[in-house]
N, C-alpha and C positions, 0 to 999 in steps of 0.2 A: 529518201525521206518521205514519208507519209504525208498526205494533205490534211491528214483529218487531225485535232487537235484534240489534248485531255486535259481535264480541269483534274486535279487529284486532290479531295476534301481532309486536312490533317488539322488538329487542334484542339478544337473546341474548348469547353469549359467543363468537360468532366475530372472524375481525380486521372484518369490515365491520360491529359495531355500530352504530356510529355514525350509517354512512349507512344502517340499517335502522332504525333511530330516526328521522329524515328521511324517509323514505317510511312510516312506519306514521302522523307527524304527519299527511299529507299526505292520504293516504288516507282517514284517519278524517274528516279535514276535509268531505273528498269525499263522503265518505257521510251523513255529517250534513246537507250541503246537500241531499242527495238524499233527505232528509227520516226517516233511517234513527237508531234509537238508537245509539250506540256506545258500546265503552270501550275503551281502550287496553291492553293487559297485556305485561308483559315475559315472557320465555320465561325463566324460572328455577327455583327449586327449590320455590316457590309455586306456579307453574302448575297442576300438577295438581288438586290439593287443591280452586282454585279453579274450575279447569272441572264441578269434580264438585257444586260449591255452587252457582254462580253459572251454570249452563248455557246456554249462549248457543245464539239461534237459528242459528245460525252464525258459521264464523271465516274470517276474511280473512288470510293469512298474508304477512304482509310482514318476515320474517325472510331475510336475506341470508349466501351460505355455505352452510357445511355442512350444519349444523341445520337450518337453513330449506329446504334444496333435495335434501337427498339423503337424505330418506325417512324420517329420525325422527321427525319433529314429525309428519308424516301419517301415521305408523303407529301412535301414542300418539293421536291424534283417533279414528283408524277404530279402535284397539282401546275407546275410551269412544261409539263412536257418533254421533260430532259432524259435523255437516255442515261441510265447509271448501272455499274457494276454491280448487281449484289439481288439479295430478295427483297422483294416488292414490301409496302409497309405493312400489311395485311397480315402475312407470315411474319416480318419481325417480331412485330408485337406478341406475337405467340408463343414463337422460340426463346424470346429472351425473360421470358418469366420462367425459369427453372422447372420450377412446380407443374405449370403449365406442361411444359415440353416432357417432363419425366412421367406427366400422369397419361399422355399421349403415347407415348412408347409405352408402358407398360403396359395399357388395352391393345394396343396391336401384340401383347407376347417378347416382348423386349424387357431384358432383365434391366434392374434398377436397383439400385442399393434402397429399401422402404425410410423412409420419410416423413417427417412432420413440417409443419410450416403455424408460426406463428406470430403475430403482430407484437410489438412493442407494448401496445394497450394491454395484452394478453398477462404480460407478467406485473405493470403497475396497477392492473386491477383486483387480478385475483390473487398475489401474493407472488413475488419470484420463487422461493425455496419449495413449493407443492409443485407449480408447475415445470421446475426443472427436474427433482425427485420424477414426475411421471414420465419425462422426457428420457431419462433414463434406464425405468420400469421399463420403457415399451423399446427402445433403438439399443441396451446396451452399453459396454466402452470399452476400447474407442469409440467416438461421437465426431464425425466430419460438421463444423457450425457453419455456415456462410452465407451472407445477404443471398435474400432469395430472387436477387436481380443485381448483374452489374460483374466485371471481367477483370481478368489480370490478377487473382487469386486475392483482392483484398478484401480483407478481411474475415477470410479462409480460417480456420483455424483446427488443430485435430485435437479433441479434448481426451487424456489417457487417463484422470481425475476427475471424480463428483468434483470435488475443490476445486479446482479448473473452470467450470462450467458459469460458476457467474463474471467471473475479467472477460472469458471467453464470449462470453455471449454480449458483455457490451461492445467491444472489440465488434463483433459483425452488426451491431444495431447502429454503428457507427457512420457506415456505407448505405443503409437501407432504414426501413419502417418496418420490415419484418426478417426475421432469420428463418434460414432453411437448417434443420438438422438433421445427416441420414448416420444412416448406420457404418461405421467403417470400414470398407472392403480394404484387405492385405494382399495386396499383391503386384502385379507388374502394371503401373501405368503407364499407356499407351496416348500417341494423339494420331488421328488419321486424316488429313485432310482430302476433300472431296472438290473435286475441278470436275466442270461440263465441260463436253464437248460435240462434236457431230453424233457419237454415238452415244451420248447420254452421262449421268455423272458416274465418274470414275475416281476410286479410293488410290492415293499415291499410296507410296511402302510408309510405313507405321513409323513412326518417333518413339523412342521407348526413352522415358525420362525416369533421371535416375538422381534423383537432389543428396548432397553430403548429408543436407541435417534432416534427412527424411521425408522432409513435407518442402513440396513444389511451388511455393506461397508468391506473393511479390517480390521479395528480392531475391529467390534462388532463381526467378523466370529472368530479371534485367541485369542480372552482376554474371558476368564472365566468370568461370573457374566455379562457378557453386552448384552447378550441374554437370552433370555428364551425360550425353544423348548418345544415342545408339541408333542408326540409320539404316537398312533397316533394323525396327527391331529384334532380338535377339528372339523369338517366336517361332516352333516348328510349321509345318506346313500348312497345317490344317487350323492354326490356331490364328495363323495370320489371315486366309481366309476368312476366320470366322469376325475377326477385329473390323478386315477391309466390305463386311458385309452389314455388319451393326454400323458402320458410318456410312455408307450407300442407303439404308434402310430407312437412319436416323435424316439422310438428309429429304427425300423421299416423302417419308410421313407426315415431316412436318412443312413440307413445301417448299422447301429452300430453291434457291436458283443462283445458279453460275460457279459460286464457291462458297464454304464452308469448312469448320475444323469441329471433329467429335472426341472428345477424350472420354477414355474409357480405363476402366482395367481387368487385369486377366488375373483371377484367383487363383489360388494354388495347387486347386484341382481343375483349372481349364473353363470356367465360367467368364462369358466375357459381359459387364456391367455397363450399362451406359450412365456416363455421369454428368457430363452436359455437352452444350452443341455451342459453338461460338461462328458468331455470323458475319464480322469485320475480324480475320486473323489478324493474328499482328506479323509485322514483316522487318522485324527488327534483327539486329548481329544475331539475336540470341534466339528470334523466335522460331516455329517450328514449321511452318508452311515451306519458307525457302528449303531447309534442309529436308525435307521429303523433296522437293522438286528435283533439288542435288538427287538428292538417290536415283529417282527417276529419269536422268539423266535430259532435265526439262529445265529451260532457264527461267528465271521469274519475269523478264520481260516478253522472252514468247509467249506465257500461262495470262498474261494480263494484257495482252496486246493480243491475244484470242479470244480474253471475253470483252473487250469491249467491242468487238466486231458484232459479238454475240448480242451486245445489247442495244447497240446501231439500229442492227438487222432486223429487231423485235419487231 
């Protein structure tokens, strides 16, 4: 048994609770096999207080959302001094506005599905039905809709209908203040997750996700039997290279550290698209980090019980 102890952050008050309750189970578990102390803590109005009592050698942050991904919770650890898992709040803040992170990759030459991004103000000022009409004029349809911050596909939606386009579009203003709409890429999607380690970050084998009713949304990602994943991907050689290079790339550019998941997908002519980066994966029955690690023949308490060393050592 290990001397050093981990605090593992799951909760919070975002919509994805729940399944960050699920992955913080999960991973503590993880750690614990891997011979580490743990304890479990919710991110609430306790937290603090507690970090400051009970100082843990380090925190694993399995908070999903906002909280957990876009720079607070890492910026209240680094203002207390606390070593934690993940990318510093600096890089969160960057990565987890969509728009941000996609207009970053495509200056670097990193394909992207093209994009518009517009506020809620946008359609009750200037009319909804002009501004959707152009939204259409310019991306096409299909039309991928989705807040332009925030995880766990909700309020994702893939519009095949002008008709569609206004339920659609409240549906994602529901989650955010502005919707993100790209154009819709057909074809195999991919998730790669990217682990650090002594020799730098390293892409595990590809998740090839394959939902019944087409679209990967919130509940094909938490319901058993409504997906089928493919471990590795079903991907020739050079295609999986090229997947395992756009998430090496994507983690890279935008500064990530320790770990990170890039979903992408591979068009039907071999184009591989990046479509967002996710910074706290999720480590649930169903999600997709463990089953790359499976593949990789890596366990999730060695992969987490190597970066907290990592973030120890810092």
């Amino acid at each position: 048994m290990s001397d050093r102890w981990v605090a593992v952050l799951a909760g919070g008050l975002s919509h994805e609770r729940d399944v960050s309750l699920r992955s913080g189970r999960r991973v503590s578990a993880a750690l614990r096999h891997a011979g580490l102390a743990v304890e479990e803590w919710d991110a609430d109005a306790g937290l603090l207080p507690k970090l400051r009592e009970h100082r843990p050698d380090a925190v694993v942050i399995a908070l999903h959302g906002g909280e957990g991904e876009n720079g607070s919770i890492q910026t209240i650890l680094e203002l207390l001094d606390i070593p934690y898992v993940g990318t510093d709040a600096g890089s969160c803040r960057r990565a987890w506005d969509k728009p941000t992170a996609k207009s970053e990759l495509r200056r670097a030459g990193i394909l992207t599905p093209d994009w518009v991004v517009l506020p809620q103000s946008a359609f009750r000022e200037l009319g909804a039905q002009p501004v959707l009409d152009a939204m259409v004029q310019r991306l096409g349809l299909p039309m991928m809709l989705k807040p332009d911050q925030g995880g766990s596909a909700l309020g994702a939606q893939v519009v095949r209908a002008a008709a569609e386009l206004p339920t659609a579009m409240v549906g994602s203003l529901a989650y955010s203040d502005a919707v993100l709409a790209e154009a819709f890429i057909d074809g195999v999607e991919v998730a790669v997750t990217v682990v650090e380690g002594p020799g730098g970050p390293e892409a595990l084998p590809a998740v090839e996700i394959a939902p019944a009713s087409g679209v990967y949304d919130y509940t094909a990602r938490y319901t058993a039997g409504l997906t089928t994943f493919h471990t590795p991907a079903r991907l020739d050689d050079a295609t999986a290279a090229k997947v395992a290079e756009l998430a090496v790339s994507a983690h890279e550019l935008l500064g990530l550290r320790d770990v990170s998941r890039t979903d992408a997908v591979v068009s039907s002519t071999g184009e591989v698209y990046f479509i967002e980066v996710n910074l706290s994966p999720g480590l649930t029955e169903t999600s997709l980090l463990p089953m790359a690690a499976e593949a990789a023949g890596r366990s999730l308490g060695a992969i987490y019980a190597g970066l907290v060393d990592r973030a120890i050592n810092r």
